[in-house]
N, C-alpha and C positions, 0 to 999 in steps of 0.2 A: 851442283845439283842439276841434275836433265828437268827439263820441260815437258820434256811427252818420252814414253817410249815408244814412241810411234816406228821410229829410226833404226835403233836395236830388235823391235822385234818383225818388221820385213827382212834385213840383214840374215838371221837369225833364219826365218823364214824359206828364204832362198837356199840357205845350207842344208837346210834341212830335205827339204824337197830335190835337191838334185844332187842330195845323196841317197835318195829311196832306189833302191834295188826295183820296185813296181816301175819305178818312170825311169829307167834305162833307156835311152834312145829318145827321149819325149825330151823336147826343147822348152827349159824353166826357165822364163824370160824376166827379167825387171822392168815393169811398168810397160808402156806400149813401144811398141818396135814396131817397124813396114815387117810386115811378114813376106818370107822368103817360099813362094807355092812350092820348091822342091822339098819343105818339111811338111810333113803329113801331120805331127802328134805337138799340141800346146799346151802349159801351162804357163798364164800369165799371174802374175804377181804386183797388183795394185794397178790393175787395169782391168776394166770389162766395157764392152763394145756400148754406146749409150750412157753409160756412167757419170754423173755430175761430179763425183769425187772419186780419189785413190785411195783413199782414208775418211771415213766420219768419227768424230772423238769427242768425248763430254769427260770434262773435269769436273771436280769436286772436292772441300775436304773431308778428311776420310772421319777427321773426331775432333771435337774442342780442342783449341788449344792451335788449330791451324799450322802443325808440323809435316802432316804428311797431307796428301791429296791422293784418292783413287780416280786410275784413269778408263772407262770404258772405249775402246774403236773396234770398226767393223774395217776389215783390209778388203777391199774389192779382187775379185780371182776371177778368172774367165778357164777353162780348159776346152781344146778345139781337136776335133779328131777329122782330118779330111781326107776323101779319097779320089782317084779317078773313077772309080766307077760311079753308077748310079742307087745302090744299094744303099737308102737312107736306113733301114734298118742297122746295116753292119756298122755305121759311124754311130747313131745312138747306141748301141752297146756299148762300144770303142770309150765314148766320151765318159761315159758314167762306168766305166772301166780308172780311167783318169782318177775322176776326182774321187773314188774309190781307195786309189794309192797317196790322195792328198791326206783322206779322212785318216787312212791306216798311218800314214806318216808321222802325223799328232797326236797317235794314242802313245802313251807309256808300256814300254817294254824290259825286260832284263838286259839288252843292247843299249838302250835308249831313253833310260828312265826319266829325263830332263823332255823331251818331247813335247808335253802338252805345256811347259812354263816358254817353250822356246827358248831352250837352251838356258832357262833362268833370265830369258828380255821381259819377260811377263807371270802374275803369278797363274794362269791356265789362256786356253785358247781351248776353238772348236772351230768343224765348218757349222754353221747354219742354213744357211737359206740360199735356194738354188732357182735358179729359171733355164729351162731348155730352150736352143732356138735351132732350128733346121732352116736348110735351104739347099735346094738344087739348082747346079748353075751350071755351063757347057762345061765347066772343069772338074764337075763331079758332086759328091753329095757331101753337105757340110754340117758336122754337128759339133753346138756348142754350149755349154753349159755354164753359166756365169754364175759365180756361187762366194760365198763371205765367211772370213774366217774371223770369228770376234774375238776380241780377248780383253781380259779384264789386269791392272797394272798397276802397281803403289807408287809415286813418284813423291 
C-alpha cells in the first residue's frame, strides 16, 4: 500500500506536461536545476524560486473503520519566459502563455480523458494559485510566474 501519492502524481505530472503540444520547445524540468541562460522558456515541476517546500500534503481518514485515508497536496510549479531584450511586457505575456498550456494540459479531453486524475496518480488536480515576479537585469527581461497545482488522492 503507498504512503502518499505524492511520487506517482509529479511522475505523472511531467508526462503529461512535456507531452503538451502548447510547450513544444519549453524545457519541463524536475524540481530545481542551475538553469542553462541559452534556454529562454521554463516549466518547473516541484520547485518555485523562495519556496519552503516542493510538496505540502495533509492526510486523513477518509471514513470509520480507518481502511482508506484521503490525501490533499499542493505541487509547487514555477514557469519562467526570459528574453534578451528589454521588453518586460513581451515576457509577461510569454509566461502566462506557459502556464496557460499547463492549465489546458489538466483539463480532460477526447485524447486525454485521464488528464485531470494524472493519468489516474490522483482522483482530480487543478492549478490554483499564482504569483507573478519580473525583473530586468543586463541579460534582459525576466518573467516568472510561480503557481500550485493541488490535487486531491485516496491512499
Amino acid at each position: 500500500m503507498a504512503t502518499s501519492r505524492v511520487p506517482a502524481a509529479i511522475t505523472e505530472l511531467l508526462a503529461i506536461l512535456r507531452a503538451a503540444p502548447a510547450l513544444n520547445g519549453v524545457r519541463v524540468v524536475d524540481g530545481p536545476e542551475p538553469t542553462n541562460l541559452s534556454d529562454r522558456q521554463f516549466v518547473f515541476v516541484g520547485w518555485q524560486p523562495g519556496a519552503d517546500a516542493a510538496v505540502q500534503l495533509v492526510q486523513d481518514f477518509n471514513s470509520a473503520g480507518a481502511r482508506t485515508r484521503d490525501e490533499n497536496f499542493t505541487i509547487a510549479c514555477y514557469a519562467e519566459s526570459r528574453g534578451g531584450d528589454k521588453d518586460m511586457a513581451l515576457r509577461r505575456t510569454r509566461v502566462f502563455e506557459l502556464v496557460a498550456a499547463v492549465e489546458d494540459a489538466l483539463r480532460a479531453t477526447n485524447a486525454a480523458p485521464t488528464a485531470p486524475t494524472l493519468n489516474g496518480a490522483v482522483l482530480w488536480s487543478h492549478l490554483t494559485t499564482g504569483s507573478l515576479q519580473q525583473v530586468q537585469s543586463n541579460d534582459g527581461a525576466v518573467a516568472g510566474l510561480a503557481f500550485s497545482v493541488s490535487c486531491r488522492a485516496r491512499i
